[in-house]
C-alpha positions, 0 to 999 in steps of 0.5 A: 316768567312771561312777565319778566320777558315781557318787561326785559323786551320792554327795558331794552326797546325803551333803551334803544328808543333813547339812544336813538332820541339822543342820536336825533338831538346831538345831531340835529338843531331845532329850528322852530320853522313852519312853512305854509304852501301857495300854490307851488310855492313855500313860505315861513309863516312862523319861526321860533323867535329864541331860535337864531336859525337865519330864518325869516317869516316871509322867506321863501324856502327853495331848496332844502339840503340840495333837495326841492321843498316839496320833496323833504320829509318833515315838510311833507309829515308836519310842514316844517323844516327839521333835520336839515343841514342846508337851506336855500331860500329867497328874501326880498328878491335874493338868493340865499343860503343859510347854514343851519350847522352854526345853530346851537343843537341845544335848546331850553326845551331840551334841558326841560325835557331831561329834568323831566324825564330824569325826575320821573324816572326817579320817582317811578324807579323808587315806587316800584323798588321801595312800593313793590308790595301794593299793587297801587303803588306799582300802577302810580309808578306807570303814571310816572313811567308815562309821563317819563317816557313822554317827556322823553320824546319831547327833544325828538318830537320837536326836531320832526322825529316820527317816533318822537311825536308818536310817543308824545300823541300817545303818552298825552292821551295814555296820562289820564286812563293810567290815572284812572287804572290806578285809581280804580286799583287804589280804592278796592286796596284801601277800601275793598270798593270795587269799581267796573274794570271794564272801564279801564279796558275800554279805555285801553281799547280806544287808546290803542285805536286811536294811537294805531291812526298814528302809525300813519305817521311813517307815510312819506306822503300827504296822508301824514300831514293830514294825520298830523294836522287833526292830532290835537282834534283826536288827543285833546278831546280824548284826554279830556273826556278820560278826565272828566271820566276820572272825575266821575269815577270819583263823584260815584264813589262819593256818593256811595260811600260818604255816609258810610266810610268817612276815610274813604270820602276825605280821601275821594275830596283830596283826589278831586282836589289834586285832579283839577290842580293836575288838569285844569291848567292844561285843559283849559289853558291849552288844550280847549283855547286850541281847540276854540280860537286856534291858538294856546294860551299857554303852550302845553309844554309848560301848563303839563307840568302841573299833571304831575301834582296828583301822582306826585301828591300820592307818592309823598302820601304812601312813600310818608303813611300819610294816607289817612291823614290826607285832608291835613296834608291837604289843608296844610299845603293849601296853607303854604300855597296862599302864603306863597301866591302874595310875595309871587305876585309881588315878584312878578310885578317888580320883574314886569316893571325892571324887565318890561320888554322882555316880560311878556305874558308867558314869561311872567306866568312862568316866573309866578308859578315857579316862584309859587311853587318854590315858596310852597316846597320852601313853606311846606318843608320847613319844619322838616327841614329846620329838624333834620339840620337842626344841629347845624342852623340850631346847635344850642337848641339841638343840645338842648332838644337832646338833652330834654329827651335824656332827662325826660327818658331818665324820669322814666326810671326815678322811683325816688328823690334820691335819684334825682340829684344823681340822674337829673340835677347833673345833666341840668347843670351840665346842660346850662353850664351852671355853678350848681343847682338844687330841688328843695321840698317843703313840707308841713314840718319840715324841708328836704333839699336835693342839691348838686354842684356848688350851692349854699343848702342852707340859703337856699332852705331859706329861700325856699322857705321865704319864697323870694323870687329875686336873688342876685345868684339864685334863681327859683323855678315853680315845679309843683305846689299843693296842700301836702308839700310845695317843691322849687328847682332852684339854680344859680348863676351861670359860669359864664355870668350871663343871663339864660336866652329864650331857648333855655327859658323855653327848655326850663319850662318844659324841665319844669313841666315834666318834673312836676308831673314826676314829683307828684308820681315819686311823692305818690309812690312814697305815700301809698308806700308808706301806707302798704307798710302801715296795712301790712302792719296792722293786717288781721292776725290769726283768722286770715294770715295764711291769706294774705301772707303774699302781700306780707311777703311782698312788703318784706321783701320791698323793704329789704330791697330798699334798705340794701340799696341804701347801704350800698349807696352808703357803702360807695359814695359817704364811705369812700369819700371819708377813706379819701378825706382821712388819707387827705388829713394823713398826708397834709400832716406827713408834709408838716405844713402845719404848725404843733396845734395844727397836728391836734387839729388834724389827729381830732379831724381824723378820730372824728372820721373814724366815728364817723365811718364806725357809726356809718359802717354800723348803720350799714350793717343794720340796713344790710345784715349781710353776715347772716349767709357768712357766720349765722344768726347768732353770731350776727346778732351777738355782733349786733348787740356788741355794737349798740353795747358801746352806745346804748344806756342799758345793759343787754344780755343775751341767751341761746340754746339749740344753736345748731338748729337754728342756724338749720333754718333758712335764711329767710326766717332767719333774716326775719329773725334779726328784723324783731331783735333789731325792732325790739333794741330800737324800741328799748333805745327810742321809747321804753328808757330800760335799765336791763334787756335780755333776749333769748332764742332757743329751738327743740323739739321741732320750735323755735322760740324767740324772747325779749324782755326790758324793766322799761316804762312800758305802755297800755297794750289796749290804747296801742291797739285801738290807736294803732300808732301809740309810742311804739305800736308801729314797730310791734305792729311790724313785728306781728307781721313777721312773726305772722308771716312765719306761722307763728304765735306771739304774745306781748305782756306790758303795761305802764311802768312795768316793763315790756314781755315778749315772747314768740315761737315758730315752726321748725319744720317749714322750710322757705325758699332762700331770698 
């Protein structure tokens, strides 16, 4: 509670001390007249040359609105006119009066002096709202709140105001020892390093010391002046000696710790860095030739801008996180600076050559360190900037910057070839607004292409194949080449005709680059898939089935999930754009806009579709068996053998007994169930050449049993065993596994030309969880 009084006094003293400084400058004109006393007598000795105040040096000065020289009060505090009205004076034997009501109230310094306070106040306001949290980044917002508040007095001080000058003796010397509170405050957060804190209250002690000596600045007597006069001999040796003690502070944290937190000594360098760029400038270029020869120079008023690099330097650094990565912050801005120092220079030379008279010393220094500092702000940002307008200065590369993320977030979900043409060929097309495109893959023995949009796959087989690296409409892109398989994205020419620019060669690369990386992915998960399934084939049988009865389930349920994904893909795409096609067929001979033998062609098209869309939906049925939940599983395989009854060379019989319970097993092992019939009708279809099949499924007395039988070529058991990969031993090999995984027994009789026997049976009583 005490806190917030004391700040609510503090806010509402600083805002009565701004109106009254506003009060001074919107009533008072800076004349920029010092005045120097022989005998009784007064004289300008200087007068500000961009000041048009009437004034001369040489004038005397007689009476000043009405009142004797000796008797006004800036002239007895600070031996200068200010805040007069009138002033009456002698040149050259006349008398003369001079109105100073016509002299503009405004000057150059004090457009400075509120750019400055106003940017300080910022910076400190957003410290202390967005940084409330750290104790160091309250103490840098003080920093900002002094050098604010100095800036503040600045239009004051000049026009002779006490208070004015007051707060600017007082903020000079008040920089440093805030500086160093902070840095004392900052080091023990981020480093636990803890520094003497008597220091600061020290440093305190003599500031307060020092700035009540310049209460005497209040005295309407000659013990003003004189205070006034030995200012710069009390503040300057003052601010410097709290630099050099910022300095030290710095070299003993240095020493201590620099074998022992490399962090906390990149960020001691850094500080070191930004205190002599902050300090020098004022100290030696001000404040020391004052001291030394009596005269700056460089007026203080602009070499103090640069005390504002250190605290401003940090500000970016916490407002960014950047704390830690200091030495590259500093690195890069030392960069920008060099870059920036020649064409400045150049500057200021072409301004010294166009503008001789006007360009002194101070005027061209001004426009180099301006010019640096804009260049350097300009360098640094750059990359920040071009980013956040890069939709507006690079529209085409932010389109296709955006679309890189997309395609490159969407290569994060492709499990399989399949997906790319779906998730990434289209945004390629659609990207650089291309005819069609196409990903081929080339393997030893054969070629996969993955085409979308308009594109002759046959063509582009081949060009794949011959490898050309020239085409008049395709051009070929390397993805990924090794010993198992070589892959090329291939695309043809834009809609526009036009050849692709350097940010789409640039955004090509990168596709390219990224794609390589999930091909080989996508091709690894395809190869080490294959290989668990050929593992779960030939996984020991009785010994160890209930151990490793997880992976067979796992593989199983990999496999189901696989095969209805593909009928549904089936199911939503190739099916309905048959249904479409047909309609098509239908309606064009509906119209009659074809001749009697077009009408055959169209009836052939569309009994060719209906084959077509039976074998597909057969197809489909076999991936997805989906009338196991609906009719049973005796329904579903006599439908199944209804179907490959149509198209096989064979006879196939069928025989059942138990049905009720059987269809009482879960639908797990009844899927399992259909998974062997399926297998064994394949093999009989693809190896064993039978003229008559016959399976059998029957349960009682708490077993299933499940057998099959064909008068096919048969095999040698033995070699298919050893070889593990004979005629049809990867589809039996399979069939183990689930007869296996469901506890069961099985047995195979075959031999060559003697056909194939096989018979299993289950438990009855086990029941599994409904996948």
């Amino acid at each position: 509670m005490k806190f917030l009084k004391l700040r609510n006094i503090g806010v509402i003293a600083m805002i009565s001390v701004q109106i009254w400084f506003l009060f001074i400058t919107f009533n008072y004109p800076y004349i920029g007249a010092d005045l120097i006393k022989e005998g009784d007598r007064w004289f300008v000795y200087r007068s500000d040359p961009k000041i048009n105040s009437g004034l001369r040096v040489g004038d005397e000065v007689v009476m000043i609105d009405g009142q004797p020289t000796d008797r006004f009060l800036s002239v007895i505090r600070w031996r200068t006119i200010e805040q007069a009205r009138t002033i009456q004076i002698v040149r050259e034997g006349r008398e003369l009066q001079v109105d100073l009501t016509q002299v503009n109230k405004f000057s150059r310094l004090d457009v400075v002096a509120s750019i400055g306070q106003i940017f300080n106040f910022v910076i400190a306001a957003f410290l202390l709202k967005g940084r409330s949290y750290a104790q160091s980044g309250k103490h840098l917002s003080y920093v900002f709140l002094g050098i604010g508040i100095t800036f503040m007095g600045l239009s004051a001080s000049i026009r002779g105001d006490v208070i004015g000058k007051l707060i600017i003796s007082i903020g000079v010397m008040s920089t440093p020892v805030l500086l160093l509170h902070f840095l004392i405050v900052f080091f023990w957060e981020k480093g636990r390093i803890r520094l003497p804190i008597r220091l600061v209250q020290w440093a305190y002690i003599v500031l307060g010391l020092i700035s009540s000596m310049h209460l005497l600045f209040f005295a309407k007597s000659e013990i003003a002046y004189l205070v006034y006069r030995y200012n710069y001999n009390m503040n300057i040796p003052f601010f410097i000696v709290a630099g050099i003690l910022n300095l030290a502070v710095l070299f003993y944290i240095y020493l201590r710790h620099r074998k022992i937190n490399r962090d906390i000594t990149i960020i001691v360098k850094s500080v070191w860095i930004a205190l002599f760029i902050s300090f020098i400038p004022l100290a030696c270029l001000s404040f020391l030739p004052q001291i030394l020869f009596g005269q700056a120079w460089i007026d203080s008023f602009y070499t103090s801008w640069a005390v504002m690099f250190f605290p401003l330097s940090f500000t970016y650094l916490l407002a960014t996180k950047k704390l830690y990565d200091i030495d590259l912050v500093v690195r890069r801005f030392f960069l920008t600076l060099m870059l920036a120092i020649p064409p400045s220079a150049a500057m200021s030379l072409v301004i010294a050559y166009l503008f001789p008279v006007e360009a002194d010393f101070n005027h061209l220094t001004i426009a180099f360190v301006l010019c640096v500092i804009l260049l350097s702000f300009t360098l640094y940002t750059f990359e920040y900037l071009t980013t956040k307008l890069e939709r507006i200065i690079f529209p085409r590369k932010y389109h296709l910057n955006e679309a890189l993320k997309k395609i490159s977030r969407n290569l994060a979900n492709i499990s399989s070839f399949r997906e790319l043409k779906d998730i990434i060929l289209v945004d390629i097309i659609e990207t650089l607004q291309i005819v069609g495109g196409a990903i081929v893959f080339r393997y030893q023995d054969s070629v996969e292409v993955i085409s979308e949009g308009v594109i002759d796959a046959a063509e582009v087989e081949q060009l794949n194949e011959s490898a050309i690296a020239m085409h008049p409409v395709y051009t070929i892109y390397a993805i990924s080449r090794n010993e198992e398989y070589v892959c090329n994205l291939i695309l043809s020419q834009k809609k526009t005709n036009t050849h692709f620019g350097y940010e789409e060669l640039q955004w090509l690369n990168l596709i390219t680059s990224y794609l390589s990386v999930s091909m080989e992915n996508i091709y690894l998960i395809r190869k080490l898939t294959m290989r668990l399934e050929q593992l779960a084939a030939h996984l020991p049988q009785e010994t160890q089935s209930s151990e490793i009865a997880w992976f067979r389930k796992l593989m199983f349920e990999l496999q189901e999930k696989e095969r209805v994904r593909i009928a549904a893909d089936l199911h939503d795409t190739t099916l309905q754009d048959l249904f479409f096609l047909k309609r098509r067929c239908i309606s064009l001979m509906e119209k009659e806009l074809c001749k009697e033998e077009g009408h055959g062609l169209l009836n052939s098209i569309i009994e060719y579709i209906d084959v077509i869309n039976m074998n597909l939906r057969q197809t489909c049925f076999e991936l997805h068996p989906y009338l196991l939940q609906e009719i049973g599983l005796i329904r579903t395989v006599e439908k199944l053998i209804d179907l490959e009854s149509t198209t096989a060379p064979f006879q196939i019989e069928l025989q059942t007994e138990g049905i009720h319970l059987i269809e009482g097993c879960s639908l797990e092992m009844k899927r399992h169930l259909f998974r062997m019939i399926q297998e064994l009708l394949n093999n009989a279809k693809k190896h064993a050449k039978p003229t008559r099949v016959g399976f059998g499924i029957s349960a009682a007395e708490g077993r299933l049993k499940l057998w099959y039988e064909d008068d096919g070529v048969g095999f040698d058991l033995k070699n298919a065993d050893k070889k593990g990969n004979g005629t049809n031993g990867l589809g039996l090999e399979y069939i183990k596994s689930r007869v296996l995984f469901l506890n069961g027994q099985y047995e195979f009789v075959t031999s060559k030309m003697n056909g194939l026997v096989f018979r299993a049976q289950f438990p009855l009583e086990e029941r599994r969880a409904v996948s």
